[in-house]
Steps between C-alpha positions, in 0.01 A plus 500: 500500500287411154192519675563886677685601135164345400270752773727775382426446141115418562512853694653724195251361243199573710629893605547531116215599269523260190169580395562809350503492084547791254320460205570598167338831340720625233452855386586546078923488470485522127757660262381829542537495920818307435662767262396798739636340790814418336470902457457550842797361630715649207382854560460478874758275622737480247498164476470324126340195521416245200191351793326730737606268808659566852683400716281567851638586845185709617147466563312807537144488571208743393145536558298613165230729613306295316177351620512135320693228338303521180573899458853455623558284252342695245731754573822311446424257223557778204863483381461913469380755763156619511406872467441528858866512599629842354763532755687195398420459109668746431791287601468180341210371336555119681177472738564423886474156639667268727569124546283439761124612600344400827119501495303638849472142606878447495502252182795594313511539097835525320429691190868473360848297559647602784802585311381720223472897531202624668428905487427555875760655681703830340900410480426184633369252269800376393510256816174549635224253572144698499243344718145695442259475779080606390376760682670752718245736527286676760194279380709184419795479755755219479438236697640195745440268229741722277767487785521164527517444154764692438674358793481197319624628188822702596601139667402337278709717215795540701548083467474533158728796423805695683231760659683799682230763570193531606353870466133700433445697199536815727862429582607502120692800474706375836708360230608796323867494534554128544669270242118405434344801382572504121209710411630806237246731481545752836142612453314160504351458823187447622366558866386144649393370824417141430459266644457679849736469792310282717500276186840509418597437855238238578637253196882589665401385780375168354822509291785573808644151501604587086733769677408703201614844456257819455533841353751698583464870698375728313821734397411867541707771359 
């Protein structure tokens, strides 16, 4: 019996990937990004926090249109928006970012604490884990490498927290109407379609045996 609990045991480690790491790039969380988050959540969720933390049940994963680590980076590290983002400064003045980056070669960069407020998903952030992936373009598509890495990840997050959903950026505004969406502002939205269906469905696949649960239907009125 030791010896075949043994096999069994031998058998798990080996179908597991242990190899993977995420390394440590942390984008500026000063005062400034820490007041105008508090912000956020006060003016969009109603929710008055003394720390911009949460509490997350949800991973939702993006691509970033951008073509490379460096310039994705670049892009997040500011504690305030840049000038190229009219359509959402106008809003709140706290730049976009997430927790999580994956680079085109599937190595994984957390950028912030799992459990502090990213901007990356409208009415969602609250309880949302943002997972970036480069590229996403015609010229710079997402690749296997990016699938299996965040494979790895959404496991790998869902030991580590009470995980409930697993969605794409496109499927935000499923939520509208769902003890979730906290967002108070009816005329912030924004039209995504990150990270790309055959994406989104390729990591659920790799995820099944999580018996996560997705997006809900759309609700048309």
């Amino acid at each position: 019996m030791k010896i075949l609990t043994f096999c069994f045991s031998l058998l798990f480690l080996l179908s597991c990937d242990t190899s993977k790491k995420i390394i440590s790039k942390p984008i500026i969380f000063d005062d400034l990004r820490t007041q105008l988050t508090l912000e956020y959540l006060a003016n969009h969720y109603g929710l008055h926090q003394e720390k911009p933390t949460i509490t997350p049940i949800m991973i939702v994963l993006h691509w970033t249109a951008i073509p490379t680590l460096e310039k994705t980076f670049e892009a997040f590290n500011s504690p305030t928006l840049s000038n190229s983002r009219p359509d959402i400064k106008s809003v709140s003045a706290l730049n976009v970012s997430s927790q999580f980056v994956v680079d085109q070669d599937g190595t994984i960069y957390r950028l912030m604490p799992e459990t502090t407020m990213a901007r990356h998903v409208i009415g969602l952030n609250h309880c949302a884990i943002g997972v970036e992936n480069v590229g996403g373009t015609k010229d710079k598509p997402l690749t296997e490498a990016q699938i299996k890495a965040n494979i790895w990840l959404v496991k790998y997050l869902a030991k580590k927290y009470d995980i409930d959903y697993l969605i794409g950026h496109y499927e935000y505004t499923n939520f509208e109407g769902t003890d979730l969406w906290l967002e108070k502002d009816a005329g912030y939205r924004t039209e995504k379609t990150d990270p790309g269906e055959d994406f989104l469905n390729a990591v659920k696949e790799g995820t099944k045996e999580l018996h996560l649960k997705y997006a809900p239907k759309k609700t048309i009125n």
